[in-house]
N, C-alpha and C positions, 0 to 999 in steps of 0.2 A: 579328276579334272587336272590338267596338265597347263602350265602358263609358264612364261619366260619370266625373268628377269626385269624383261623391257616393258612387256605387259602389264606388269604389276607397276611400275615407278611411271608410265605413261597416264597410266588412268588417276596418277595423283596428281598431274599437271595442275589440272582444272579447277583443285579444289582449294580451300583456300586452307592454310596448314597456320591450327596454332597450339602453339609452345607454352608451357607455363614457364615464366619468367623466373621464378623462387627457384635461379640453379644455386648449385653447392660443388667447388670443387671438390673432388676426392681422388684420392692418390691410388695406386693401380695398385692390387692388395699380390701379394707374391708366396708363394710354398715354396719347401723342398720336401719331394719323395723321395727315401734312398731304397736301391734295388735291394730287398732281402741275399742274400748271398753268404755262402759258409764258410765264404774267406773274408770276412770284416775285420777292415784295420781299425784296433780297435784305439791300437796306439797312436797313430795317423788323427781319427777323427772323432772327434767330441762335442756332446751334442749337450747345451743348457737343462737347469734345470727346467724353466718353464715351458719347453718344447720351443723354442723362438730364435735359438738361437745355433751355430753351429761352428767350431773350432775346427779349425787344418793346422798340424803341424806336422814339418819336414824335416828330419837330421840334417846334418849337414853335411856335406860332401867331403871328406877328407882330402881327394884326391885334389880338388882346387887350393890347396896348401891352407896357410896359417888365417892369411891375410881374407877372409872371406865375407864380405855386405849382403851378401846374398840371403833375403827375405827368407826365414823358413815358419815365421806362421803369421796364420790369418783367423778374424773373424768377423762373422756374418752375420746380422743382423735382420731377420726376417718374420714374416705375420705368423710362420707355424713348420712344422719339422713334423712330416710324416713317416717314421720310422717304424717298418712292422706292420704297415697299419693296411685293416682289410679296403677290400672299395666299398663298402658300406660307408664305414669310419670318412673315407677320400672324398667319400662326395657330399658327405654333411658335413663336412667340414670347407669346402672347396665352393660346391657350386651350389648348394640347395637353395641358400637366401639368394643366388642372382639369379636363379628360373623364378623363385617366388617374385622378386621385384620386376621380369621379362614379363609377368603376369597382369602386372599394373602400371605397363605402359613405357618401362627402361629398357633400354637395349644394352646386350649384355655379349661378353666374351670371356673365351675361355681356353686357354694358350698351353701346350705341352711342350716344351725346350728342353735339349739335353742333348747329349752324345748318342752317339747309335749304339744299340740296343739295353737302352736304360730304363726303360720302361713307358716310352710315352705313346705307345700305341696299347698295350695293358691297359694304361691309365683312364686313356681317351673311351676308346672301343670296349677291351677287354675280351673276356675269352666268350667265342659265343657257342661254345658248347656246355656253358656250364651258366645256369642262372645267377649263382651266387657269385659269381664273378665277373660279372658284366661292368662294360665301363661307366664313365660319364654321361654317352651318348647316349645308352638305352637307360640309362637312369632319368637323365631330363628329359625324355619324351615319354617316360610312363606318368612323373611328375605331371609335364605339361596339359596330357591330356587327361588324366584323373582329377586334372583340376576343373576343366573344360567341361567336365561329366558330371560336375557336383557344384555349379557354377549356375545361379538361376538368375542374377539382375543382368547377367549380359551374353550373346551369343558369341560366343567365339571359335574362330576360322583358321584352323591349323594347317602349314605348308611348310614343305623343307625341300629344301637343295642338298647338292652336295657335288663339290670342285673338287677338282684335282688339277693342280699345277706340277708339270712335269716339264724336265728340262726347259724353262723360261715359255712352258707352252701352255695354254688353258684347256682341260677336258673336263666335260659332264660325265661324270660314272654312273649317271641316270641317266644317258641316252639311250640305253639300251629297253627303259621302259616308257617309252614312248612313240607312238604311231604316225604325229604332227611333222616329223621331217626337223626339226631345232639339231639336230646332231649335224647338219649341213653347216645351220649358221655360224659364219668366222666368231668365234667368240672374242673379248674384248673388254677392259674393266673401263668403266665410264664415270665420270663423274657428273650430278646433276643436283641441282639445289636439295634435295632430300635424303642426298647420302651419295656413297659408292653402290652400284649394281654392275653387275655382269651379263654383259648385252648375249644374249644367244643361250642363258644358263634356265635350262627346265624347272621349273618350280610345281612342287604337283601337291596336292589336296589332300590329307589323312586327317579321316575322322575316327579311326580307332587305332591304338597300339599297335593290333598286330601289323596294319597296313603300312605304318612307319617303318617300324624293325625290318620289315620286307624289303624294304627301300633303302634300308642300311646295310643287311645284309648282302644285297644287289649287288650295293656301290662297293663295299668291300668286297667282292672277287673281282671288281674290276679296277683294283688297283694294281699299281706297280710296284714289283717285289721282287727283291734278288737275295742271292746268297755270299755273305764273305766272312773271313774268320771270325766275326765278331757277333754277327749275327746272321741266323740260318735264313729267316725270315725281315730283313730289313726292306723296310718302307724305303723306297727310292723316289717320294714325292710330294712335296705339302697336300694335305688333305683340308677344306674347310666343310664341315657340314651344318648347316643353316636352319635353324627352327622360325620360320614365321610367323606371329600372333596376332589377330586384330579381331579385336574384340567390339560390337556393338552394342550397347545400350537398349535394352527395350524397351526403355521409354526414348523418344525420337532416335530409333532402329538407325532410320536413312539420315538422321545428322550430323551425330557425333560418335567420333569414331576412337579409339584408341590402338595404335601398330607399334610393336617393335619385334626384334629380331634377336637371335642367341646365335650366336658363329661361334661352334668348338671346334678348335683348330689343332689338327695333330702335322707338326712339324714335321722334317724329315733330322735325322740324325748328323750333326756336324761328323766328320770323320777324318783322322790322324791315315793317311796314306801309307805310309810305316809301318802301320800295325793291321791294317786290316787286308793289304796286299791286294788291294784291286787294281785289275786289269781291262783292257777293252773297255766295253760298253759301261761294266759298272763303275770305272776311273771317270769315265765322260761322267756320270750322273754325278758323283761325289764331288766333280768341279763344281756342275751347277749347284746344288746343294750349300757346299759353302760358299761359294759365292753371294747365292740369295741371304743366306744369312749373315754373311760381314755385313751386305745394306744394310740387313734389320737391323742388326748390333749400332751401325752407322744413326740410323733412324732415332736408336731409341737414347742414341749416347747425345742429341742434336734436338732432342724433344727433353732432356733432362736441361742445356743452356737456356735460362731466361733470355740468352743475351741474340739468340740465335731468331732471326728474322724468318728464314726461309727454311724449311724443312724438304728436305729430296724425298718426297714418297716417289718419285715416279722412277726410280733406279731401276725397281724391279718388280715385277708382278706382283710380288707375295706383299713387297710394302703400298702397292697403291691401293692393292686389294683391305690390306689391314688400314688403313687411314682413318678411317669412322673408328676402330675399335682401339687405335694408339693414342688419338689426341683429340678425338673431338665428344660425343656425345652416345657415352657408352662405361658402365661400368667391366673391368678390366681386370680380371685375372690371370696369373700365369702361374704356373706348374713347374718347377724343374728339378726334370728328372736327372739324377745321378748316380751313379755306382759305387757301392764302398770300398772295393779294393783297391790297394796300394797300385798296383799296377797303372788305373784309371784314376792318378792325385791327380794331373793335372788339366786332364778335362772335366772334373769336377770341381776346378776351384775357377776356370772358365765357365762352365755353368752358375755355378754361385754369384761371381762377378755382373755376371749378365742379369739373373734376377734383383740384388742390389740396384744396378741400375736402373729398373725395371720400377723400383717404388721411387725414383725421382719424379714419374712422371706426373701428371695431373690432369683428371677427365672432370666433364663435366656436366653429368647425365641428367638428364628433364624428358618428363612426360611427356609421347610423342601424339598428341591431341588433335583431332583433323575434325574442319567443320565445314559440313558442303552449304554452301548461303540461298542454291536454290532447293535444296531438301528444308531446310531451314524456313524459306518462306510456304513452301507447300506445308509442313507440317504446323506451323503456327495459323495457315487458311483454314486446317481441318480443326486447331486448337477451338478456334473462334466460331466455326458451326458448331463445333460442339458445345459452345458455352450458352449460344443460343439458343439451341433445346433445352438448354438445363434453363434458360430463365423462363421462357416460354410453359413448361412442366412447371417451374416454382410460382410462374402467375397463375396457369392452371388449377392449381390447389387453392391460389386466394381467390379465388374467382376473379380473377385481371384478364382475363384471355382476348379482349381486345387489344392489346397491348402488344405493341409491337417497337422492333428495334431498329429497323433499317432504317436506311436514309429519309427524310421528311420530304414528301410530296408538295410540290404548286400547290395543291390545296391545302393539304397541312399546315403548309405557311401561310398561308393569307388566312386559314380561322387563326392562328397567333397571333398576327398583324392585329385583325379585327379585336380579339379580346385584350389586348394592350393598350388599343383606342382608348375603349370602352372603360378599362382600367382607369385610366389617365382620366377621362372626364366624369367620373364616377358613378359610372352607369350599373358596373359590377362590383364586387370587392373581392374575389379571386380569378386567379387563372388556372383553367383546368391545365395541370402539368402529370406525367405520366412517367415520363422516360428521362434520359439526359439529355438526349438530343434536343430535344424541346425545351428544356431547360435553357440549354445556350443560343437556343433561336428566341426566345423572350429577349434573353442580356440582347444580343443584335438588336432584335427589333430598339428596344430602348436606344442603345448606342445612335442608331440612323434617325428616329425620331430627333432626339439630342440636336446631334450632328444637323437638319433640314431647318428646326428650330432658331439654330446659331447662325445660320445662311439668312435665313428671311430676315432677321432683327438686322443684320449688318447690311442687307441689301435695303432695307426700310431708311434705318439710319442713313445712311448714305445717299438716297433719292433726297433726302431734307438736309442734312447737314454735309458741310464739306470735314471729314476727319483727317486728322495727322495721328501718325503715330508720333509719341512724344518718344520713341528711341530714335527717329530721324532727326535730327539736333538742327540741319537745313533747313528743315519745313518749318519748325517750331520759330525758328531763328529769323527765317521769311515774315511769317505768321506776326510775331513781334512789330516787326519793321512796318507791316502797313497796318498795325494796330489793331489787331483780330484777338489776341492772346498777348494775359498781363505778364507781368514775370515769374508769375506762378505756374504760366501752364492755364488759367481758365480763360474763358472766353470771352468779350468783350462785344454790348452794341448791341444792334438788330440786322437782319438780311432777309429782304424780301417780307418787309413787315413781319418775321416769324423773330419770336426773343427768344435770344441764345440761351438766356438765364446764367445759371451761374456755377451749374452741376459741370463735370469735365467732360468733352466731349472727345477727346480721343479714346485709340485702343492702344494694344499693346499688340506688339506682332504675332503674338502667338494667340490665334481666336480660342473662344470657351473658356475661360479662364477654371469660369464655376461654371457646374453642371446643376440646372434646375432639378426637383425633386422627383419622382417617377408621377408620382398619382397628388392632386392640386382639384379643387372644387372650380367649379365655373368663378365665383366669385373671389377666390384668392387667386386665379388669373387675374381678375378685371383690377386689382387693388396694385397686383404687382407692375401690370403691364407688360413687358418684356418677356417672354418664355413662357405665356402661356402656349396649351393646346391650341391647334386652329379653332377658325368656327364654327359653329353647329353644323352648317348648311354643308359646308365642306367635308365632315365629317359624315352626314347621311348620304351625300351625296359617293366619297370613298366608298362606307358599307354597300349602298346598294350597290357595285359592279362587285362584289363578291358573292358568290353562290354557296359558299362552304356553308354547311349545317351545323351551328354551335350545340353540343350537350355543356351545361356549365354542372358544376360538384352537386349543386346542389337537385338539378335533378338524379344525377347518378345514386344521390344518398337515397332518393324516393324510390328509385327500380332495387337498389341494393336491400331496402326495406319491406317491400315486396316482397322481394324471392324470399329473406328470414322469416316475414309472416304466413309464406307456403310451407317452409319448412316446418316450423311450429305446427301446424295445422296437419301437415302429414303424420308429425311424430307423435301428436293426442288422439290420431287416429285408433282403434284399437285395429289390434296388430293381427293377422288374418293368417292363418293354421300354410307354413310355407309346405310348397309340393315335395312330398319324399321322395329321395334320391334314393341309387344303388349305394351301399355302404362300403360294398366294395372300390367301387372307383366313380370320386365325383365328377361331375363335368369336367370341371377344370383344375385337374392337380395342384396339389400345395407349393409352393419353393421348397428345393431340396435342403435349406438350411432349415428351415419347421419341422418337413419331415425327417432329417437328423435327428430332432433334439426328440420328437414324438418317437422314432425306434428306440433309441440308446434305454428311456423311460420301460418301453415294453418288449419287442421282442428281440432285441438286442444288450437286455439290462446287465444280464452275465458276461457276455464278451468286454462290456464299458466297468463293469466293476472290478473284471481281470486286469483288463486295461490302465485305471487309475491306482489300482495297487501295485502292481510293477510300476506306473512312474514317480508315485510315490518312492520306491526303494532305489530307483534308480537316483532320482533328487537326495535321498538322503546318502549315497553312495558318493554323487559326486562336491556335496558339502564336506562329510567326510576327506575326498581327497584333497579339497583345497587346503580344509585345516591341514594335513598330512603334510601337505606342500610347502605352506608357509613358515612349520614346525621347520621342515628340513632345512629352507631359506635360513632359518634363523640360525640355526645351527650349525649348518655353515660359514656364515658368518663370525657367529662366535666361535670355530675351529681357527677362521684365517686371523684374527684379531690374536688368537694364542699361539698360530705360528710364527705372528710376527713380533709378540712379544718375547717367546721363545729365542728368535732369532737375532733380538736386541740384546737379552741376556746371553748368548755366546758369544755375542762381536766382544760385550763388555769383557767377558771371561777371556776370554782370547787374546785383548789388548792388555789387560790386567794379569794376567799367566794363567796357564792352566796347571791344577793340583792334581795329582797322582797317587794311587794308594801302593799298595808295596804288590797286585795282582798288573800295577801298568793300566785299571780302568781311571777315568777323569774322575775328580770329585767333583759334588755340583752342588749349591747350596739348597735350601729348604724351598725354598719359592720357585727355582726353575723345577726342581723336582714337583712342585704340588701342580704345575702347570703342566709338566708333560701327564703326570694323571691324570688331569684334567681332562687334557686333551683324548689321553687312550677312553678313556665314559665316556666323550662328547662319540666319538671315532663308535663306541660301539653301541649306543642309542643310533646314531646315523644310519648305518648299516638295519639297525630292527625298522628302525621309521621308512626305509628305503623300500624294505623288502614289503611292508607290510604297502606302502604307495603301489607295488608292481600288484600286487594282489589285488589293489580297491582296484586299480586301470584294467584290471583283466575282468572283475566283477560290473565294474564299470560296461563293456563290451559287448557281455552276457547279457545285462539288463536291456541294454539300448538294444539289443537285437531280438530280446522280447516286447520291447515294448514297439518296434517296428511290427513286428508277425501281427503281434493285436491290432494295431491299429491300421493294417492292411485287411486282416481280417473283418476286423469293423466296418471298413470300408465296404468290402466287397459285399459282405453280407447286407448290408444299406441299398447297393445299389442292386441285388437280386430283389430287395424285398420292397422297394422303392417301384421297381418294374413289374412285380405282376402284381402289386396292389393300386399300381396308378396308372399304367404306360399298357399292360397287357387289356387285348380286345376280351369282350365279356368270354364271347364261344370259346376264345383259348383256354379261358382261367378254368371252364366248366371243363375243356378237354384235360386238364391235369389235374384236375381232382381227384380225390379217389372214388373209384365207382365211372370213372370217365375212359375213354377209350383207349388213352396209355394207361397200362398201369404195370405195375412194380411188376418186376418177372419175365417180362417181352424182350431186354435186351440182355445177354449174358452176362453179370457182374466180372467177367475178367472181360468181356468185350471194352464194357466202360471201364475198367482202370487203364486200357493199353490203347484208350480213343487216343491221349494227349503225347504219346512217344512212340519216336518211332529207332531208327537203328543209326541216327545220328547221334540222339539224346541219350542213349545208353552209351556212347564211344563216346561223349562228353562228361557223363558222371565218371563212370571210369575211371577218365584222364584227369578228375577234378580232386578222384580221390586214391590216386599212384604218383602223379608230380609233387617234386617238391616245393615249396613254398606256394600251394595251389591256394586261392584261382589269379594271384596275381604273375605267374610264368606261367601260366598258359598262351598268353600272347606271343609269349617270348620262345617259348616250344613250338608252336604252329609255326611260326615266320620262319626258324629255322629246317623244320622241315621240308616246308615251300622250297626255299630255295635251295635244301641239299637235292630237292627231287628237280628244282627245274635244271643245276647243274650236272647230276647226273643223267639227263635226259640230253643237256645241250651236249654234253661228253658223247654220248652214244650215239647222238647223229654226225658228229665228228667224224668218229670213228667207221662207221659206214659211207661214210661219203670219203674216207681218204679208199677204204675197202675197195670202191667202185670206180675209184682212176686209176688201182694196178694196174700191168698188164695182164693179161692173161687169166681173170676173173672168168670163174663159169658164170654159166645163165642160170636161171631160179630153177631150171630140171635137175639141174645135175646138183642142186646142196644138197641130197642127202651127203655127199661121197664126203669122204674124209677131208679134211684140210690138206693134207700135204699133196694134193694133185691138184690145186687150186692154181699154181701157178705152171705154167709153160716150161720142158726143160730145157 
């Protein structure tokens, strides 16, 4: 599957993207690799002891006379100094923890810088005739995807790119595997709320190693390569190649998503004009080259100023392209590669300068989390049927299976209505409740009952009395004035021969003050007067225009007592001789977890007792290594504690003099001496405890790979004997019997060992057990043979099609004849 650039960053328009917010800056982490080489200045350049650090120093020039300010050393200050070291060593060291973090959701980069021919196409790629030397790229995509393969809470969806920027120009080096026409589209870096993409750039779908490396190996012969004295084989192009990861969730698959991206980026070579003596076409490319990189130098010297507002990514392709991986939301690695000869001090302390700067900067990576809100509400509609079978199956078991969840029906509510009446005038003393819903239709009803009750008393009130509210201070104040209401507020006289009495007769603006009690006797209405229930009449008169059929609890409890008094009655029944089944296979099979634990018991009880004693050995293997582990922890430990005490009693000897015997060795007192013993027994238990940890981890390996056989084997054996003791038809079981129409003998025994291989799977074992480091490069061997076969295939049509526009070419009669009459004289 083959998709752009545009394709992929389009379909995220829609959705709605969230971020965890818990970011953390972190500063851009930086190497140097120095080229192995058998001219190492060794007087020139000096590397720390703790690997991290690395000295330049320069004589001085005589020739500039006495008077001379001229800088002749430097140092460097960096995360690590790869001197020597294999690509194994480079990339667990370099990139392993930022594919592992690319795996849960950070976006990550991975930067090769250096002079021309220092090593950063080695570094990146590496050599792809040779497994053990492969670079970073096919090291993060076997990572990537062996994680992918061993990965069970979530799906994940592998895709890579791979650019090439040539002279200020953008090319796909995977156009070439593609059928969709994308090699047309003007390519173009875009920028769009979710990042930088490359409008027109192929993105295409690997779900196995080899299919990636394929994809690598493509793009690398369809780079640009020339020759100058520095390098036979010089890159003439930034390269970026793109790992894409989006992983889903399998619980809500379609909601939540998690994407990011790994761009390992192999630079092109800065180059000294001078030295490498290029001409024509390769002068032109070395302009652009440095060019692009004074911006990024620009770029990154511009993103180290706090003070610096506006950053130039758009200078140059290579920086608009890098934007996401220099300053925004991405962890950042960079690599620089350099040379140890003297010849090459001063583009290696250029290089050096450039990584320095390179840890000023500051990123600040977060989880790249995407949530679609209408997968979100579909899966939360399917969450909610499905909860509702589950209550529906848990009433089923209690015997509730009239019960139901949905909305409350016109009828529904009017039997509520009616037994809240009935409640209220004490006609019942429960209400059948069931569900929640019905729950909160009760409170309602009360509420409205309430609420009708508080209308009638104030419309009552008011047909008879004229009310004020006493917060109107006007009316009260009126009221006063024609002698209605004393200075208290009460009421004063008679009106309409009706006596005011002497109780308050206003309200307050806010009706219902107090709420009467739910459920009152006829009689403690008539006593209170105010809030009781209507009246009877009105009351029979509501019920009758309801049809709804009340069950109240108390019959329920009579049918519920019923059916237990059947039940009883069935179970004192005496118990009636049940009809015999086949033994072989009952009606309706067991659940395969009974029938598990029923084989393991009987004809499976040898393979589970093999089984639990290999894991047994194995658990006790891997306690073993921990103690093993933590011994060494310790140990180490207490090594670094004595080489730092060690290193406090030299400074002291050192500032205090150091004593000499008459051989010219130091003298050293009794306590650093007892320490460095120390140290040599800590140093040589380490080394026993080391070797004997490689041991348990290889024993370790052994087990776990027995105790998989067994427990595949178990398996398998489970489900043969699971199937023709429960799943196979009677006649079949009877046709494999012995004494049944197959029998032992009818098919040749080399026939059935050679049913399951054929002349692939023998050129597979083979190849499994002649490669080296088999069976993890075998991916890496097939890819490569792919494409040396499809480049020597594309070569040889080449070659016959220039054969066919000579002049003078014979017809297909005459090829037997020699070549040299081939052409016309």
């Amino acid at each position: 599957m083959v998709q752009t650039g545009e394709d992929v960053f389009s379909g995220e328009t829609a959705i709605n993207i969230f971020v965890k917010m818990d970011t953390v800056e972190k500063r851009v982490h930086a190497f140097v690799r120095v080229k192995p080489t058998g001219d190492f200045a060794q007087d020139m350049i000096k590397f720390g002891r703790d690997n991290k650090s690395i000295d330049i120093y320069i004589k001085k020039d005589v020739k500039k006379g006495v008077v001379n300010n001229r800088q002749t050393d430097w140092s460097f200050r960096l995360d690590g100094v790869l001197h020597n070291a294999s690509q194994e060593l480079a990339y667990e060291t370099v990139a392993e923890k930022l594919v592992s973090e690319a795996l849960n959701g950070y976006n990550g980069t991975i930067m090769c810088y250096g002079q021309t021919g220092a090593g950063k196409t080695y570094t990146m790629t590496g050599a792809t005739a040779d497994y053990k030397h492969r670079g970073i790229i096919p090291r993060a995509i076997q990572q990537v995807l062996k994680a992918t393969a061993h990965c069970v809470d979530r799906f994940i969806t592998v895709r890579v790119s791979y650019l090439e920027i040539y002279n200020e120009t953008l090319f796909d080096l995977l156009s070439t595997m593609t059928s969709s026409g994308t090699s047309d589209v003007q390519m173009a870096v875009v920028d769009c709320p979710q990042g930088i993409y490359v409008k027109g750039l192929s993105i295409h779908t690997v779900s196995h190693e080899e299919d990636a490396l394929n994809l690598l190996f493509e793009g690398e012969t369809n780079r640009v390569i020339a020759e100058h004295a520095l390098n036979k084989n010089s890159s003439r192009s930034h390269c970026i190649f793109t790992i894409y990861i989006e992983s889903h969730f399998r619980v809500f698959s379609d909601v939540k998503r998690i994407t990011s991206k790994i761009n390992l980026i192999d630079l092109a070579g800065s180059e000294r004009l001078s030295k490498t003596g290029s001409e024509g076409q390769v002068l032109k490319e070395a302009t652009y080259i440095n060019k692009s990189l004074s911006f990024l130098e620009q770029i990154i010297i511009a993103l180290g100023d706090p003070k610096r507002d506006h950053i130039p990514f758009r200078q140059s392709k290579l920086t608009h392209v890098l934007k996401d991986s220099l300053g925004g939301n991405c962890n950042t690695v960079l690599v620089a590669n350099i040379c140890g000869e003297a010849a090459h001090v001063e583009e290696t302390l250029s290089s050096l300068r450039f990584a320095t700067r390179m840890k000023w900067i500051t990123t600040e990576p977060v989880i790249n989390e995407t949530c679609d809100a209408g997968w979100m509400v579909k899966a939360l509609e399917k969450e909610i049927v499905f909860l509702k079978r589950e209550l529906a199956m848990h009433d089923s078991l209690v015997n509730r299976s009239l019960v139901t969840y949905d909305p409350l029906t016109e009828m529904q509510i009017a039997d509520i209505k009616s037994q809240v009446q009935k409640y209220l005038e004490g006609s019942i003393d429960e209400i059948d409740i069931v569900n929640i819903r019905q729950v909160q239709e009760v409170f309602k009803q009360f509420k409205l009952l309430v609420s009708q009750q508080e209308q009638e008393v104030e419309a009552r009130l008011r047909s008879k009395y004229a009310l004020i509210d006493k917060n109107d201070f006007a009316a009260v104040a009126a009221a006063q004035k024609a002698g209605l209401v004393d200075v208290d507020g009460h009421m004063m006289g008679e009106m309409d021969g009706q006596d005011f009495g002497t109780g308050a007769a206003s309200f307050s603006s806010k009706h219902g003050g107090k709420k009467t009690k739910p459920r009152k006797t006829k009689e403690q209405g008539r006593k209170e007067g105010i809030g009781t229930s209507p009246p009877g009449k009105e009351l029979d008169a509501l019920l009758q225009s309801k049809s709804q059929v009340i069950t109240s609890t108390k019959d329920l409890d009579v049918k519920e007592g019923a059916r237990n008094q059947d039940a009883a009655n069935i179970d004192t029944q005496p118990s009636k001789p049940a009809p015999v089944r086949d033994s072989q296979q009952p009606s309706s099979p067991p659940s395969k977890p009974v029938a598990f634990e029923q084989f393991k018991e009987e004809c499976g009880s040898e393979i589970n007792r093999i089984f639990k004693e290999n894991k047994s050995i194995l658990l006790a293997r891997r306690k073993r290594s921990s103690t093993v582990a933590q011994r060494l922890n310790l140990i180490k430990r207490e090594m670094e504690g004595i080489k730092e005490a060690l290193g406090a009693q030299r400074q002291e000897r050192w500032q205090q003099g150091e004593y000499v015997d008459e051989k010219g060795q130091i003298i050293i007192d009794e306590e650093e001496f007892l320490l460095i013993m120390k140290l040599k027994d800590l140093k040589k238990e380490y080394r026993s405890d080391y070797a004997e940890l490689q041991d348990l981890k290889a024993e370790i390996q052994y087990c776990q790979h027995l105790v998989d056989q067994c427990r595949n084997k178990l398996v398998s054996e489970f489900e043969i004997w699971y199937n023709e003791s429960f799943l196979i038809p009677k006649d079949v079981q009877d046709t494999l019997k012995p004494g049944g129409n197959i029998r032992p003998g009818m098919i040749p025994i080399n026939r059935v060992m050679c049913l399951e291989e054929d002349v692939q799977d023998r050129f597979e074992r083979m190849q499994e057990a002649t490669l080296p480091a088999c069976p993890d490069s075998v991916s890496f061997y097939n890819a490569k043979m792919k494409a040396d076969q499809k480049h020597a295939y594309t070569r040889t049509m080449l070659s016959l099609e220039q054969m066919r526009k000579k002049p003078g070419l014979i017809t297909a009669t005459m090829k037997k004849k020699p070549l040299s009459v081939l052409h016309v004289s």
